[in-house]
C-alpha positions in Angstrom: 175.0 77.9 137.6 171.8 78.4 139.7 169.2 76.6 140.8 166.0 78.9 139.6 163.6 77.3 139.1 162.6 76.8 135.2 159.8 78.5 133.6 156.6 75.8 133.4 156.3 74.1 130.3 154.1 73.9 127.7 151.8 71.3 126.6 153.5 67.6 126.5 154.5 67.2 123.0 151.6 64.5 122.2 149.1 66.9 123.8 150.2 70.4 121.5 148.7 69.8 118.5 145.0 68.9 119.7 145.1 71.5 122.4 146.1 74.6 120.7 143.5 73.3 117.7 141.0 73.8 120.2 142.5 77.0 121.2 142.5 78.6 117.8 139.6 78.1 116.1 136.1 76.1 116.0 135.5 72.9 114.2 134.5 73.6 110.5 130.5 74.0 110.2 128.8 72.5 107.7 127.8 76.1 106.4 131.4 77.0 106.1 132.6 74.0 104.6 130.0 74.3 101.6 131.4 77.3 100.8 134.9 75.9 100.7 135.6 72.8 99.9 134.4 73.2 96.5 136.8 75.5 95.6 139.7 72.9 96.7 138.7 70.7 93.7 141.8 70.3 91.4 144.0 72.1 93.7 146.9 71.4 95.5 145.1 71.3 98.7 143.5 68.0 97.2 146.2 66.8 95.0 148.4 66.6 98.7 144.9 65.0 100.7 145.0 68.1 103.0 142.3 68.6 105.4 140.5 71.4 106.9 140.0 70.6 110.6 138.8 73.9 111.9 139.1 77.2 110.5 138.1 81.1 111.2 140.4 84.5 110.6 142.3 84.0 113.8 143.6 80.9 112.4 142.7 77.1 112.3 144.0 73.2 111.7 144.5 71.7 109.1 146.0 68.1 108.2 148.0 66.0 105.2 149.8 62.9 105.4 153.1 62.2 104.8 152.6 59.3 102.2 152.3 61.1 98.6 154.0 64.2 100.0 157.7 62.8 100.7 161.3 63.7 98.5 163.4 61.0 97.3 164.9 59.6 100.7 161.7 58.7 101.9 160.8 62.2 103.9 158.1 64.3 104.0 159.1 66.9 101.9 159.7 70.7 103.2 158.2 71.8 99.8 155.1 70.0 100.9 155.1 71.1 105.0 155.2 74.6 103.5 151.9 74.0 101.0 150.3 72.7 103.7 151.0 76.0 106.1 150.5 78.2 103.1 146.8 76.6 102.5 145.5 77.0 106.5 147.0 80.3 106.6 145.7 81.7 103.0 142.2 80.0 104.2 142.1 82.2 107.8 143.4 85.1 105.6 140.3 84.6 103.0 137.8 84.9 106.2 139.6 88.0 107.6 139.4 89.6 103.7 135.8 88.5 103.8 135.3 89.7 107.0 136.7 93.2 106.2 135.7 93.7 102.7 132.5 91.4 102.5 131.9 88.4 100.1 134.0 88.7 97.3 137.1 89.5 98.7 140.0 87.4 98.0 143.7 86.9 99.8 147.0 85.7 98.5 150.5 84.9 100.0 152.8 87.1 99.8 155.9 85.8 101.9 156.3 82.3 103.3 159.3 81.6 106.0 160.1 78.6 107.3 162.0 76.8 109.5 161.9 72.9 109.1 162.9 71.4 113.0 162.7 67.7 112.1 161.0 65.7 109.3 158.4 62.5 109.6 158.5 59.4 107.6 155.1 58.4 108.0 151.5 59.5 109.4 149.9 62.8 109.0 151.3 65.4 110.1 148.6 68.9 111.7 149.4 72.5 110.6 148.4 74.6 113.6 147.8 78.5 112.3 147.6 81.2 114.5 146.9 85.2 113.6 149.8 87.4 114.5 148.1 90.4 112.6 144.9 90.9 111.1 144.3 94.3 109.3 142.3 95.8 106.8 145.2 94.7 104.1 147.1 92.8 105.8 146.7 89.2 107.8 149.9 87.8 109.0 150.4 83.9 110.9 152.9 81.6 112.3 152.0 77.9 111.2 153.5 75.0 113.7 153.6 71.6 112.3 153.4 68.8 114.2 154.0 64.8 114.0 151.2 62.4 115.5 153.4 62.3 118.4 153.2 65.8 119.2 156.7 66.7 117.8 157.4 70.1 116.1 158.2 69.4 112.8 158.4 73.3 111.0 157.8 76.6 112.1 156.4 78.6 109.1 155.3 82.5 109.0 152.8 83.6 106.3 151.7 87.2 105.5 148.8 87.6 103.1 147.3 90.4 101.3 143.4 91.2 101.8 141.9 92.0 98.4 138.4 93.8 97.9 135.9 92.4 96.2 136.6 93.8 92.1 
C-alpha cells in the first residue's frame, strides 16, 4: 500500500446530474420544442411521461419517473431506463442527421448496451446523453442515469444511424 494521493473526484453524487446537464447541452427553446414535441404524441416517449430537458447533437437531458415505469417487485424497470436512454440519445442523433443532411433527415438506433448499477423505487430518475461520435452516418453516446439523489442508476451506450432526407 501507498499513501498517493487519490485522483480528485467528480461531482458529489446529488450535484452530477444538474451539472453535467448544464454541461451538455442548452435548455430546449421554444423553437425547437415546436418542432418536437409533436411528434412524441402516441409514443413511447409519452406513454412513459418522459421529458425533454435540454437537447442539441452533442447530447442533452431528459427525465421520466419511476411510477408507471416499474416491473413486478416494485422497481423501475431496466426495460424502461433503457427507453428512456434510447429516446435522449435518438433525439441528439436526429439534430446531428439534421445538421448533416438538412431537414428531412431521420436517425434510428442501431445498438443499445447497458449496464444497470442500482435501481430506484420512486421519483424520477434524469438521463444525461453525451456524444462520443458524431459523423456524417454515424452518431454514437453514452447515456448515465441518475436518481434524485444524484446516484448512478445505468450506464447505457447508443449508436444511431444518420439517414438523408428520401
Amino acid at each position: 500500500m501507498t499513501d498517493a494521493p487519490r485522483p480528485a473526484e467528480p461531482a458529489t453524487a446529488a450535484q452530477a446530474p444538474a451539472a453535467l446537464a448544464q454541461e451538455t447541452a442548452p435548455p430546449l427553446t421554444e423553437e425547437l420544442r415546436s418542432r418536437l414535441l409533436p411528434a412524441f404524441a402516441g409514443t413511447l416517449v409519452e406513454r412513459c411521461g418522459m421529458e425533454l430537458l435540454t437537447i442539441a447533437p452533442h447530447g442533452g437531458t431528459m427525465t421520466m419517473p419511476v411510477a408507471g415505469n416499474t416491473q413486478p417487485a416494485g422497481l423501475l424497470h431496466g426495460g424502461a431506463t433503457i427507453a428512456l436512454a434510447e429516446s435522449i440519445a435518438s433525439i441528439a442523433a436526429l439534430l446531428q442527421a439534421r445538421a448533416v443532411h438538412g431537414e428531412g433527415a431521420a436517425a434510428v438506433g442501431t445498438s443499445v448496451s447497458a449496464l444497470h448499477h442500482r435501481s430506484a423505487r420512486e421519483g424520477t430518475v434524469t438521463a444525461t446523453c453525451t456524444a462520443r461520435h458524431l459523423g456524417r452516418q454515424v452518431a454514437s453516446y453514452l447515456v448515465d442515469v441518475h436518481d434524485e439523489a444524484g446516484r448512478l442508476l445505468s450506464t447505457i451506450t447508443v449508436s444511431t444511424q444518420l439517414l438523408p432526407p428520401r
